[in-house]
C-alpha positions in Angstrom: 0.0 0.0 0.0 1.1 3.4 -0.7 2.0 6.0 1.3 0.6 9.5 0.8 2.6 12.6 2.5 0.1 15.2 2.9 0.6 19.2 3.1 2.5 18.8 -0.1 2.2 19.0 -4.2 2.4 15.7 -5.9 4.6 15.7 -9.0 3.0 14.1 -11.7 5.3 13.0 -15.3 2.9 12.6 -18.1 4.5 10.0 -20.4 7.7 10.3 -19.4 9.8 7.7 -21.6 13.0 6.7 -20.1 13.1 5.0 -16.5 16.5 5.9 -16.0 15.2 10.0 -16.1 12.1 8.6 -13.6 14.8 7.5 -11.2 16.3 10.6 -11.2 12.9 12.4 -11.1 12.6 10.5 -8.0 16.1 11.2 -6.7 15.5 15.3 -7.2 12.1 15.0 -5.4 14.0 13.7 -2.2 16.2 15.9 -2.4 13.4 18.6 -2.0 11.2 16.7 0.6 8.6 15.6 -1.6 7.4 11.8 -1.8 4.1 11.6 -3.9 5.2 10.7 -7.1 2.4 9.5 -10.1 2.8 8.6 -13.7 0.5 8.8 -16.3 1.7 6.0 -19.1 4.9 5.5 -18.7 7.1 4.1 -21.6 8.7 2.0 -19.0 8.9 0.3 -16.1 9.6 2.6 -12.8 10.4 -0.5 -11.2 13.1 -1.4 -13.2 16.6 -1.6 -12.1 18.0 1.5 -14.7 15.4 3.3 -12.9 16.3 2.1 -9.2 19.7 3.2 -9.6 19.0 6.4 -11.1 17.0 7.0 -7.8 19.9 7.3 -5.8 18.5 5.9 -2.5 15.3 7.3 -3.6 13.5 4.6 -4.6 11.0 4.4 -2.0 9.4 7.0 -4.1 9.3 5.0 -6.9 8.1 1.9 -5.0 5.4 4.7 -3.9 4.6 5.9 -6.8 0.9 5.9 -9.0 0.2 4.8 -12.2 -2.8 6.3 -14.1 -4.2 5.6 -17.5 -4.8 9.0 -18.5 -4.0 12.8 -17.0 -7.5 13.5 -16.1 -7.8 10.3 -14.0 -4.2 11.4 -12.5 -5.4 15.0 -11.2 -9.1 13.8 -10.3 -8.7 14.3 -6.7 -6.6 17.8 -6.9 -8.2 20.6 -6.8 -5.2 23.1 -8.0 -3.1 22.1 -11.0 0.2 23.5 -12.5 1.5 23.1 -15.6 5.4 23.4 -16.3 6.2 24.4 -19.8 9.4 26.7 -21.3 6.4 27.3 -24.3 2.8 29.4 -23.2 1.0 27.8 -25.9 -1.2 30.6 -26.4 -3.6 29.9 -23.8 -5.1 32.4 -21.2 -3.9 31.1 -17.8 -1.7 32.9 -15.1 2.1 32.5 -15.5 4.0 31.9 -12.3 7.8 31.8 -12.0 8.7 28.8 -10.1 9.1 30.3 -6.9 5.8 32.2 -6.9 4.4 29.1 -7.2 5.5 27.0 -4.6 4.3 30.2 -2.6 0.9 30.1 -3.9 0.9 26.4 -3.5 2.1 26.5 0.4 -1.1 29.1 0.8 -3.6 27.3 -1.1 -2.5 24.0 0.9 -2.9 25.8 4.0 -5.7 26.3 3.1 -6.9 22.6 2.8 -6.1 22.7 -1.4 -4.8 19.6 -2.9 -2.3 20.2 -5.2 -0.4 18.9 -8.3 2.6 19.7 -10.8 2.8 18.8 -14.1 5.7 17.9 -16.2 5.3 16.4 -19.7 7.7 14.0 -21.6 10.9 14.6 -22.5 11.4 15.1 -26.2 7.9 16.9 -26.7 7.1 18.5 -22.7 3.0 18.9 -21.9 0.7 18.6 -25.1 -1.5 21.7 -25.2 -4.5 19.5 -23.9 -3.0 18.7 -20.6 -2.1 22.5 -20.2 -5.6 23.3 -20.4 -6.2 20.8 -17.7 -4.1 22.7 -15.4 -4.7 26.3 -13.6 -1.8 28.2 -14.1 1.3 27.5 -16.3 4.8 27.3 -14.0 7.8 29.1 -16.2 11.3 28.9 -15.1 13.0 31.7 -16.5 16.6 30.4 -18.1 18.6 31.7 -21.0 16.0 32.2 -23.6 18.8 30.8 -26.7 18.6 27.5 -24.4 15.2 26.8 -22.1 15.3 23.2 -22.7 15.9 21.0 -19.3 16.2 17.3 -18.5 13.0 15.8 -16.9 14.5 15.9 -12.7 16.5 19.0 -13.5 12.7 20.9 -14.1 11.7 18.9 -11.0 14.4 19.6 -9.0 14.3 23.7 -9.7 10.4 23.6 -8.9 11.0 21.2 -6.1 13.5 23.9 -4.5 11.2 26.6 -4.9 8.6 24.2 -2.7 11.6 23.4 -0.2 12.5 27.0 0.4 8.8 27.3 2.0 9.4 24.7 4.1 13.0 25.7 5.9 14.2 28.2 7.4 17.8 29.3 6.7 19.8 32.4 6.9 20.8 33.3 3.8 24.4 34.0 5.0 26.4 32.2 7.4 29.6 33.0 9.3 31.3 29.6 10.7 34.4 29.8 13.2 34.0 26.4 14.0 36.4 25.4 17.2 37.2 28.9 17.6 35.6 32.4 18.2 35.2 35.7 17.3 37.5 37.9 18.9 35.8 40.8 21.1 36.8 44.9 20.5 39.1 44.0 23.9 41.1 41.2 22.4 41.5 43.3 19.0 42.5 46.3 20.9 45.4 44.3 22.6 46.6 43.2 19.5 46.5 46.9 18.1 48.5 47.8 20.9 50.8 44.4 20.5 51.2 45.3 16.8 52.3 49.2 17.6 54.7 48.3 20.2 56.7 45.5 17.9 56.8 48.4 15.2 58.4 51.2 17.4 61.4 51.2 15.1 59.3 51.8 12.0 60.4 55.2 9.8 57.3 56.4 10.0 55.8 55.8 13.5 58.3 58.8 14.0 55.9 60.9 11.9 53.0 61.4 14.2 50.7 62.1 10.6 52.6 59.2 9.3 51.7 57.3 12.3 47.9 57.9 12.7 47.5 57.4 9.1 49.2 53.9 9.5 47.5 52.5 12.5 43.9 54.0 11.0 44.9 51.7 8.4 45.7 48.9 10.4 42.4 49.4 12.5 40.4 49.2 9.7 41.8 46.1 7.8 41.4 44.1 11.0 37.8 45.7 12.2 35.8 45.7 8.9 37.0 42.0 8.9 35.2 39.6 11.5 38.6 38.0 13.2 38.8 35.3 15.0 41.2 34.6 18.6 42.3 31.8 16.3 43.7 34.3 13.1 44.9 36.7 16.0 46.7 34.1 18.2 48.5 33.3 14.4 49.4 36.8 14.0 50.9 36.9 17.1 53.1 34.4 16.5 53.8 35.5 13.2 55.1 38.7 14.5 56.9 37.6 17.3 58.5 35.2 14.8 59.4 38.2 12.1 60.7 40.6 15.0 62.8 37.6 16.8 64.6 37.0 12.7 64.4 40.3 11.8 
């Protein structure tokens, strides 16, 4: 029996025709957090062992995964659909980028929607009749000389765009790891460290010379975020220059 993950699109490949791209459909999907996978006439078998492979570790998806005779018997029990095509086909419908999207989708859900995301085969993508079957159209905007993407590379930039609702990561991240940022005390010591090994520099005789310098010192070492690891190198460093000097 298989299992349904709620509070989350299902991916749905009309016709895809290579197992090997259905395993790695299934692959991206995990990668992204998302486990309901359904076909609608594949060429071949998601089972197979190409496919299984391709998975990565992923092929409890597959093992998961739907089969349905047509696209209309595939989306029967969603109530909002999305189509992903690099072509509009000349049909009214609202045009999302991906990320918009997985935004609407995470609302609608919420909001007790079931939804789905369409991706169509690989040579030919979504025929204009399962398009119209859909409520909006998902673009990913790419290079327009080249839009064309492999099957689980669409799924895996739609499936990020649903993953990004679902976390909740800085966008920037400073790591020290063993050590720690040095405080304004610790940096000040080594201002004062630095000033006393260079008493025999020219230009410390200078007093314009000299505030100039140190200003200049300060700043390289305050704009950057040091750690007592980097100043307890510098330290030796300098007591190694001024011993051989």
């Amino acid at each position: 029996m298989s299992t349904v993950y709620i509070n989350q699109p299902v991916i749905i490949l009309v016709k895809p025709q290579m197992a090997e791209n259905v395993g790695m459909t299934a692959r991206a999907m995990m990668n992204c957090g998302l486990y309901n996978l359904r076909l609608v006439c594949p060429r071949e078998n998601h089972l197979s062992q190409i496919a299984v492979r391709a998975s990565s570790g992923a092929e409890k998806i597959l093992q998961n995964a739907k089969v349905y005779n047509s696209t209309i018997e595939a989306i029967a029990d969603l109530t909002d659909v999305y189509a992903t095509t690099a072509r509009r086909r000349n049909q009214i419908k609202t045009i999302f980028t991906a990320e918009k999207a997985a935004s609407n989708m995470f609302k609608n859900i919420k909001n007790g929607a079931n939804c789905g995301i369409l991706f169509g085969p690989e040579r030919t993508g979504l025929e204009n009749d399962d398009i119209s079957l859909a409520k909006a159209i998902v673009e990913i905007p790419l290079n327009p000389e080249h839009t064309s993407l492999n099957l689980s590379q669409a799924v895996l930039l739609v499936g990020y765009e649903w993953f990004k609702t679902q976390i909740d990561v800085s966008g920037e991240e400073f790591v020290t790891n063993a050590t720690h940022l040095a405080t304004n005390e610790q940096l000040m010591k080594f201002f004062d460290f630095w000033e006393n090994k260079l008493i025999d520099y020219k230009n410390l005789a200078d007093e314009q010379k000299k505030t100039i310098l140190l200003r200049n010192l300060h700043n390289i070492f305050t704009r950057n975020r040091m750690t007592e690891q980097e100043l307890n190198s510098l330290y030796g460093i300098i007591n190694y220059l001024v011993k051989n000097k």
